[in-house]
TORLUMDO-731511 format. One line per field, with one value per residue (C-alpha): residue number from 0; residue in one letter; x, y, z. Coordinates in steps of 0.1 Angstrom, whole numbers. Layout:
k <- c(NUM,...)
r <- c(A,...)
px <- c(X,...)
py <- c(Y,...)
pz <- c(Z,...)
This chain:
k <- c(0,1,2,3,4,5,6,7,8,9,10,11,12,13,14,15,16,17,18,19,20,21,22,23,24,25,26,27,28,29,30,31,32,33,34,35,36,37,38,39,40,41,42,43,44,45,46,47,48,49,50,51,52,53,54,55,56,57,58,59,60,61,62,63,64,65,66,67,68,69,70,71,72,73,74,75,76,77,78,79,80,81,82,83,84,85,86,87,88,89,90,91,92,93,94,95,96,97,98,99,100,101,102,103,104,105,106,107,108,109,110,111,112,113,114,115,116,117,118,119,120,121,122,123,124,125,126,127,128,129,130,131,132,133,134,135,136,137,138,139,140,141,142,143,144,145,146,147,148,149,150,151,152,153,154,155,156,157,158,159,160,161,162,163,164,165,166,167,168,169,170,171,172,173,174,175,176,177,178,179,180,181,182,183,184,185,186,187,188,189,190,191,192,193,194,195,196,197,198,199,200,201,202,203,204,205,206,207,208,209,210,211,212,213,214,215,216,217,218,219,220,221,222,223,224,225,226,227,228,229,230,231,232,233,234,235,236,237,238,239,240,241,242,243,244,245,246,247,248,249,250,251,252,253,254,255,256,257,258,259,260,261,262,263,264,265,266,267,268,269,270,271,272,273,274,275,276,277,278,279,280,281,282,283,284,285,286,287,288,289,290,291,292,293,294,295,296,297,298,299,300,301,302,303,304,305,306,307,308,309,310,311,312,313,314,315,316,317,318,319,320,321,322,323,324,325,326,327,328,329,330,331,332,333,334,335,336,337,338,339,340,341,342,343,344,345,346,347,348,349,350,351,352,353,354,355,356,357,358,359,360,361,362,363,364,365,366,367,368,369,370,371,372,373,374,375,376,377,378,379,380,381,382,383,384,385,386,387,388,389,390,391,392,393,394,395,396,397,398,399,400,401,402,403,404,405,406,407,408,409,410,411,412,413,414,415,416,417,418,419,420,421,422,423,424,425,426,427,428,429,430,431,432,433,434,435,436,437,438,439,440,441,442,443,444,445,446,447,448,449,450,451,452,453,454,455,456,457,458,459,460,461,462,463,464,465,466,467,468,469,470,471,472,473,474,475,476,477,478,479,480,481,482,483,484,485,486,487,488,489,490,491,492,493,494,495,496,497,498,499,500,501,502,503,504,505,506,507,508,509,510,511,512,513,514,515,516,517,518,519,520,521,522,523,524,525,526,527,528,529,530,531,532,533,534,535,536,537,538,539,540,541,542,543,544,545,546,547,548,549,550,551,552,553,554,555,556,557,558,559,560,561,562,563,564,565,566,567,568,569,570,571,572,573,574,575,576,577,578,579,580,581,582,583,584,585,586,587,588,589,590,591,592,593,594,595,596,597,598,599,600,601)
r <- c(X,X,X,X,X,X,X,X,X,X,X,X,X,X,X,X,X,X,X,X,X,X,X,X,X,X,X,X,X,X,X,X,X,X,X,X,X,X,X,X,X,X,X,X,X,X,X,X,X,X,X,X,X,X,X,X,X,X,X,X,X,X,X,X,X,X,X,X,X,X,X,X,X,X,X,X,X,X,X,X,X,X,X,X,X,X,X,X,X,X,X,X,X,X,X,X,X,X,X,X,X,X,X,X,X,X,X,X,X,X,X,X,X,X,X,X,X,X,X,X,X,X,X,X,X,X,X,X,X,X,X,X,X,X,X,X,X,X,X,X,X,X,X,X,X,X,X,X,X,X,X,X,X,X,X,X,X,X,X,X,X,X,X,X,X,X,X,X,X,X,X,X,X,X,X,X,X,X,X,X,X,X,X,X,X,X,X,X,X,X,X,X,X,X,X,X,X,X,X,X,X,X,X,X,X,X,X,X,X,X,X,X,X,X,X,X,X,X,X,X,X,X,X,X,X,X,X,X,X,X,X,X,X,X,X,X,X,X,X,X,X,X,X,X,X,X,X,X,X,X,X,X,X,X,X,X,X,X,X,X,X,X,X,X,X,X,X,X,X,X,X,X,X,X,X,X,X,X,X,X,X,X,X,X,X,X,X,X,X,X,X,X,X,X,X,X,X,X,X,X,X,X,X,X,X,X,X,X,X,X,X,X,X,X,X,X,X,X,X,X,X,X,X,X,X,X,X,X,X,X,X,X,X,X,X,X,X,X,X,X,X,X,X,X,X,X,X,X,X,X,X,X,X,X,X,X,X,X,X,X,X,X,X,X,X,X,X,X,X,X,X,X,X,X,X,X,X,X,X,X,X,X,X,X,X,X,X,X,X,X,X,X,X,X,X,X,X,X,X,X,X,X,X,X,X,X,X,X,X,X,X,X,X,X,X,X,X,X,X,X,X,X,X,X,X,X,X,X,X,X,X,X,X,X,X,X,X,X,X,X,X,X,X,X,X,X,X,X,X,X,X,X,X,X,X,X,X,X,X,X,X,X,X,X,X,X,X,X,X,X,X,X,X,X,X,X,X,X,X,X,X,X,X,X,X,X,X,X,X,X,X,X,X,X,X,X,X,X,X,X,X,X,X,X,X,X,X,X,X,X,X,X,X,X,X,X,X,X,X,X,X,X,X,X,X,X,X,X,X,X,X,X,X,X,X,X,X,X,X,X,X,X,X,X,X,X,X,X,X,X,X,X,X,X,X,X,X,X,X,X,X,X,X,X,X,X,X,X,X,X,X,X,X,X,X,X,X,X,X,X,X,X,X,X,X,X,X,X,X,X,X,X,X,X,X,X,X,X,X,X,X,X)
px <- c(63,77,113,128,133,136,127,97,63,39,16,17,34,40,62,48,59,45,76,111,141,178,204,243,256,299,296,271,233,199,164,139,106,96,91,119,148,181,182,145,155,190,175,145,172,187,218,213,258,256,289,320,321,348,377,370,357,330,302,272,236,204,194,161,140,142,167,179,198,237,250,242,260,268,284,265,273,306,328,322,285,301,283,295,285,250,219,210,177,166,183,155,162,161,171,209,217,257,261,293,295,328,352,365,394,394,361,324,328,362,377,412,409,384,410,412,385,408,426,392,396,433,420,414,390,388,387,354,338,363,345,317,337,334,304,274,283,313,290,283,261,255,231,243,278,269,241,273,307,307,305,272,256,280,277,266,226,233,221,192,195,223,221,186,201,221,201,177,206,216,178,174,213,197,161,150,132,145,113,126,162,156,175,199,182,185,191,186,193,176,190,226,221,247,273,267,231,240,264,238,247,268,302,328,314,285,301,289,267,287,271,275,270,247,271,289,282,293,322,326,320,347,374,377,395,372,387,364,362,338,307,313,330,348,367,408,413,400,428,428,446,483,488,505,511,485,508,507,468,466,497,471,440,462,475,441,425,452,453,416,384,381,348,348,323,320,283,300,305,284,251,233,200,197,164,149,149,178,199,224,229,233,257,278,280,292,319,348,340,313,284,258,274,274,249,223,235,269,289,319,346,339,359,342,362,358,349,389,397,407,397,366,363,362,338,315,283,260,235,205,181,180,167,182,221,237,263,290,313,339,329,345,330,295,278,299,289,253,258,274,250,217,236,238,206,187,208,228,202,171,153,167,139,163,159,190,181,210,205,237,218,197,219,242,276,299,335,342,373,396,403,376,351,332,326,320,292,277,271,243,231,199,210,189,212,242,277,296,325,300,267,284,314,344,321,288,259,226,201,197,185,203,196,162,148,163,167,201,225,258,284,314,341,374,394,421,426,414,383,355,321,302,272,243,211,185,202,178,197,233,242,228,242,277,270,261,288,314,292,297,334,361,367,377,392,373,385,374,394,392,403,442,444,420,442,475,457,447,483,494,474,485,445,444,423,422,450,462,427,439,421,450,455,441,433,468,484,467,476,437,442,426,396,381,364,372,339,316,311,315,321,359,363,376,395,416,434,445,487,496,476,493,530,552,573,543,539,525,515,543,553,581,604,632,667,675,641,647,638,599,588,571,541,546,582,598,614,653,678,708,736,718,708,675,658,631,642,655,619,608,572,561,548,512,503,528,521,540,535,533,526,562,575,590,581,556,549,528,540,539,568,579,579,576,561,596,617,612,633,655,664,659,655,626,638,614,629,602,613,649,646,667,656,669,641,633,608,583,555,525,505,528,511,492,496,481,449,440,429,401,390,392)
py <- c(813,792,784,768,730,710,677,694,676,703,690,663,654,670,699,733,749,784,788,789,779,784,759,750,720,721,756,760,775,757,763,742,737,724,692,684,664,677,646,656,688,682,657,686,710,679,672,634,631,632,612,588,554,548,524,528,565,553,573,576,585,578,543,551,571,567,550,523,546,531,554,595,602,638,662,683,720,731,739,719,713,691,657,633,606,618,600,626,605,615,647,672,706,740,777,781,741,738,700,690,659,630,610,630,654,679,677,654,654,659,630,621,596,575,560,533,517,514,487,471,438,431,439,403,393,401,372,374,364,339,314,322,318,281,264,262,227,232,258,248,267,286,311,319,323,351,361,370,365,387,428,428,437,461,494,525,509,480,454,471,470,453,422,418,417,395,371,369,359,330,323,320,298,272,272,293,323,352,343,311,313,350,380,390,403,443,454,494,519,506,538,556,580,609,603,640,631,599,626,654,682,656,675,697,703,686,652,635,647,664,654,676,668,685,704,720,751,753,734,761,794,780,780,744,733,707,676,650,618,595,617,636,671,666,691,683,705,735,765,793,826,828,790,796,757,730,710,734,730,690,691,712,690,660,674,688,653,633,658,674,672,670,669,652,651,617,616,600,565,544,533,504,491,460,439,407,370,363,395,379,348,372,392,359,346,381,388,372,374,362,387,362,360,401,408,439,473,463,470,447,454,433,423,417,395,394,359,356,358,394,420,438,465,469,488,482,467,476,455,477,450,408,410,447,460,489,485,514,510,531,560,552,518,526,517,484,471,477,463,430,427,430,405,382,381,387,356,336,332,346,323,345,371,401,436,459,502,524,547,572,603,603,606,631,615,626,612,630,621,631,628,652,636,621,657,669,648,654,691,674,646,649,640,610,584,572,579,562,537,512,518,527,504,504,491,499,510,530,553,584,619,651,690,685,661,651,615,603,568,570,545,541,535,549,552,577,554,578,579,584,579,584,601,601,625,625,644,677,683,679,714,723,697,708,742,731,711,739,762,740,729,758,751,716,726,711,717,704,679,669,638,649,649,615,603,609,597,561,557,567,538,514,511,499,516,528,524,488,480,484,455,429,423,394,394,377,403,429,410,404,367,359,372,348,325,288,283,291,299,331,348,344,316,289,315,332,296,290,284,314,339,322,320,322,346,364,406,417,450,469,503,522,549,572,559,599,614,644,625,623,592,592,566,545,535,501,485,474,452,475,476,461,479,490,466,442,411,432,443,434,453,489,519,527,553,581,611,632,623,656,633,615,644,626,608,581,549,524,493,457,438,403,382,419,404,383,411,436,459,451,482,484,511,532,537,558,564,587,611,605,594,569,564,539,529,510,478,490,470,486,511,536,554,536,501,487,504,520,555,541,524,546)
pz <- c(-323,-353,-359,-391,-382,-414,-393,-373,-375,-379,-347,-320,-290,-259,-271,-267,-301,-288,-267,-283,-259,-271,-265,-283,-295,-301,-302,-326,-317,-319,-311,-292,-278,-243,-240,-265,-255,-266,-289,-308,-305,-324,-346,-354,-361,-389,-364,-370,-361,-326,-309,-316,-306,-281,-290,-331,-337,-359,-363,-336,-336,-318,-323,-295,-276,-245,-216,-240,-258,-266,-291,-282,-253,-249,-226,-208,-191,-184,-155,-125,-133,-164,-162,-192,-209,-207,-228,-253,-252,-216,-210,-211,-229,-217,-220,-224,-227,-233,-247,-265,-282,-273,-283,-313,-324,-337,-348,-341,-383,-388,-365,-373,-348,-375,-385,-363,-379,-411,-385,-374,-399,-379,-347,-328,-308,-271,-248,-241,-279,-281,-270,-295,-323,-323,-342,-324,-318,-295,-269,-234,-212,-247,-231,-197,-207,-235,-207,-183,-198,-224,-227,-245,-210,-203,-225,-216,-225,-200,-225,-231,-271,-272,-251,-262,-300,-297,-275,-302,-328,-302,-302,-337,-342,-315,-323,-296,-289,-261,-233,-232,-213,-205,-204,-179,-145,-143,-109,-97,-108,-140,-157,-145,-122,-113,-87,-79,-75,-51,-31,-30,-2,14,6,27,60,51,42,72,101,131,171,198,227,253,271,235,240,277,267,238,260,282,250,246,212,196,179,158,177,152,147,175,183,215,237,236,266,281,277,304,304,303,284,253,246,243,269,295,295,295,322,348,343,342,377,388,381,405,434,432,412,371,352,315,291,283,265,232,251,228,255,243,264,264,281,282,300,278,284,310,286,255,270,280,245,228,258,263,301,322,328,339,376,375,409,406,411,397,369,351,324,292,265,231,201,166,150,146,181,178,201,187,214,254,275,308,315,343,353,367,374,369,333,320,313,301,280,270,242,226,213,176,176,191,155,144,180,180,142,158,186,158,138,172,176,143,128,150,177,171,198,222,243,241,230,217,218,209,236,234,223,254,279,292,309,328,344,379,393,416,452,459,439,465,482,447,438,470,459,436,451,469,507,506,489,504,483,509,502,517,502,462,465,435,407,416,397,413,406,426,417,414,419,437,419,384,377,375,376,394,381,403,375,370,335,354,380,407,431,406,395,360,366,336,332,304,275,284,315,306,300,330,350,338,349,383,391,379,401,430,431,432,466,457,427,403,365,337,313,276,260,257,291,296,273,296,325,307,299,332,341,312,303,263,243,201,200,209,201,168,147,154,190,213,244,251,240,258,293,295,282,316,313,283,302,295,314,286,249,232,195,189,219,196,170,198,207,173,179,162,184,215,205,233,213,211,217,253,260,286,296,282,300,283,297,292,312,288,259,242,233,197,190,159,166,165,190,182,202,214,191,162,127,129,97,100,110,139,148,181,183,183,203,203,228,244,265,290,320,347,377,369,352,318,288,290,265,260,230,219,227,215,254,267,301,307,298,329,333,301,277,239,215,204,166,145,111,100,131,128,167,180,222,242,269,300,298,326,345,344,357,360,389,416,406,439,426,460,449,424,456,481)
């Protein structure tokens, strides 16, 4: 089918002239051909007036074919599909093409904003060709500096034409040619590319991946309410009939947890394997602590810093035989850890024999704890192994198997502060495990808990976690200033005994109670000396963490406190601005419950 196109070769090319396509440019309707671009097409069709340039209005059409292209940048579709400052050059046309051309009112040939270029002859300089307006004479460095210090590599083309250009004017000023100095270096994408493109389906729910965990959709036929915890979907708590108030929930697992059995899903720990003749030494020099001295069939708490001295993240390693450890970490830093421990060993001391698998996804984890948590896990165990106080002692590690037959490892840890154990199962059997143990406990009153109520029982026991381990604590001001060994080397070592991490003034981590027990404590409040104005130089710390407490039956806090280990017993105020609160409160030792630690041993 012919069409009238004044600038139409008769023949040639790769355009199909049997097959008309119809597009618009500012309103106003063309015809095509595949294998056009909407500039051949346009410039078929005589359009040769394509664009504006930016800053001056001056006129714009297409100076190439092809990526190159500085001067016809159009706008393409409409609506949210609207992608601008698109190379009329490249953007291939097709049925029921929109494009509207830019930079122009109220019209691409009627622009009143051409003025501007009447001012063009008054219009100094930018800074960047300022230094080229010297003689030759005066240039230093004459290529790299018009190379990378001026904007002739930063239009829409990218230097492509215009660089180029004007590389071979320098050329030809200094007796040159282009080959010799060479043009700038270009780095992908070599041509723009759509941040739509870059985003792809990666947008609402689809942003970023969501993990569940194996035992979801028991968790989800019981009516737990999820919250996103990193990647993860985690269950908050678990409501049951007659609970009209999230409280009331977390209050009865809380209380089911210190008098009787709970169950928590805790698969989202970060689990890193880690192997080799090296692994003991490794772990030494990226904790604080000691791990080397850490006897088979044992596990240890471990605190990991930051090059600064700052406290990167806390967790536990298990040692399950003289060359191989299992490290956890939190579930929010599981990534940047792994991350740090690959940059360890990949850069700092790659002589090391040790291997690093991210290992989280294969497992299935849960926390049992509880009183009754002994008698609980003895429902599963196969009668074979030993759960004894003797045989799996406070800290221990094993393997046993579970449910006749399943492979399993038992770690006898305790973030509640009760009796319990941490019991792990290739990912496959999680849900099933779950179900089992539910199955077996109602006679010791086993309920399940989510992370609300783990949270209340961690500050219950004054354990730090997000928290405090907010990016600028040290282990001095956690309490744990201890446990970085002055035995050994590690990451952050040196940093952490710079003078201004170990001011005597310094914040320490305490417990806070409501002077008035009727009172809630709110996190994010600052701490103010009784009877002065609440302003900064009055600021003695903050509130992190705060919870209700049903095993003390009030208000609960956890905070940073300038000297707040000397000052036991003491009361300040709890002044939150943002809340309109204004608490007084008690400087409490901590834990709050069981500070002897016998329960976690028993």
């Amino acid at each position: 089918m012919t069409v009238s196109q004044p600038n139409r070769l008769p023949a040639g090319g790769l355009v199909d002239r049997d097959t008309v396509l119809t597009f618009s440019f500012d309103g106003r309707s063309y015809q095509g051909h595949p294998g056009d671009t909407l500039a051949s097409a346009l410039l078929a069709n005589g359009v040769q007036l394509m664009g504006r340039s930016f800053k001056v209005h001056r006129p714009w059409g297409p100076l190439s074919a092809g990526s190159e292209e500085p001067n016809a940048l159009v706008e393409l579709r409409t609506g949210a599909r609207r992608e601008p400052n698109t190379r009329a050059t490249v953007a291939e046309l097709f049925d029921g093409l929109v494009a509207e051309s830019q930079n122009r009112f109220p019209s691409l040939r009627f622009d009143l904003r051409a003025l501007a270029d009447l001012a063009a002859p008054v219009l100094g300089a930018g800074f960047y060709y300022k230094t080229f307006m010297w003689p030759a004479s005066f240039w230093e460095k004459v290529y790299e500096p018009l190379k990378r210090y001026t904007t002739l590599g930063m239009a829409t083309d990218q230097g492509k034409t215009g660089n180029v250009t004007a590389l071979a004017v320098l050329g030809a000023l200094t007796g040159r040619t282009v080959p010799e100095p060479g043009t700038t270096t270009f780095r992908p994408p070599y041509t723009p590319v759509a941040l739509g493109a870059l985003a792809g389906r990666s947008r609402g729910r689809d942003f970023r991946p969501t993990r569940r965990t194996p035992a979801h959709d028991w968790a989800a036929e019981r009516g737990a309410v999820f919250v996103e915890a990193g990647l993860w979907l985690r269950a908050q708590w678990y409501p049951v009939a007659g609970e009209t108030q999230w409280r009331q929930s977390v209050d009865r697992e809380v209380t089911a947890v210190r008098n009787a059995a709970g169950v928590c899903d805790v698969s989202t720990l970060g689990k890193i394997d880690i192997q080799g003749t090296d692994a003991a030494n490794f772990l030494d020099r990226v904790y604080a602590n000691t791990f080397g001295t850490l006897a088979v069939g044992k596990c240890r708490y471990g605190l990991m810093l930051r090059e600064d001295g700052i406290v990167m993240d806390d967790g536990t390693a298990a040692r399950l035989g003289d060359q191989h450890f299992l490290m956890t970490t939190t579930t929010a830093n599981a990534a940047a850890v792994l991350q740090h421990l690959e940059f360890c060993h990949q850069c700092l001391w790659a002589e090391m024999d040790v291997q690093l698998v991210p290992v989280t996804e294969q497992w299935a984890q849960f926390a049992i704890a509880g009183p009754h948590s002994r008698r609980l896990l003895e429902t599963i165990v196969e009668p074979a192994f030993d759960l004894s106080n003797e045989s799996v002692p406070f800290m221990g590690c094993c393997s046993v198997t579970v449910c006749g037959g399943t492979p399993a490892r038992l770690f006898r840890i305790s973030f509640s502060g009760e009796l319990a154990y941490e019991i792990a199962v290739p990912a496959r059997f999680g849900d099933a495990l779950i179900r089992t143990l539910m199955a077996a406990g109602p006679d010791l009153g086993v309920t399940p808990y989510g992370t609300e109520a783990l949270g209340v029982l961690r500050i219950e026991k004054g354990h730090p976690a997000g928290n405090e381990l907010n990016g600028q604590t040290t282990a001095r001001d956690l309490g744990l200033g201890r446990m970085v060994s002055k035995k050994k080397d590690c990451i952050g070592r040196i940093a952490s005994e710079r003078p201004g991490l170990n001011d005597e003034n310094g914040l320490a981590l305490v417990g806070f109670k409501p002077v008035d027990r009727g009172r809630s404590l709110t996190a994010g409040a600052h701490f103010i000396g009784l009877g002065l104005p609440a302003r900064t130089e009055n600021d003695e710390g903050y509130m992190t963490s705060v919870a209700h407490s049903p095993t003390l039956g009030h208000s609960i806090g956890l905070g940073f406190l300038r000297r707040g280990a000397e000052r036991l017993g003491e009361r300040v105020r709890a002044v939150d601005l943002l809340r309109e609160e204004d608490i007084e409160v008690e400087i409490c030792p901590l834990p709050f419950v069981d500070p002897e630690g016998d329960r976690a041993r028993a």
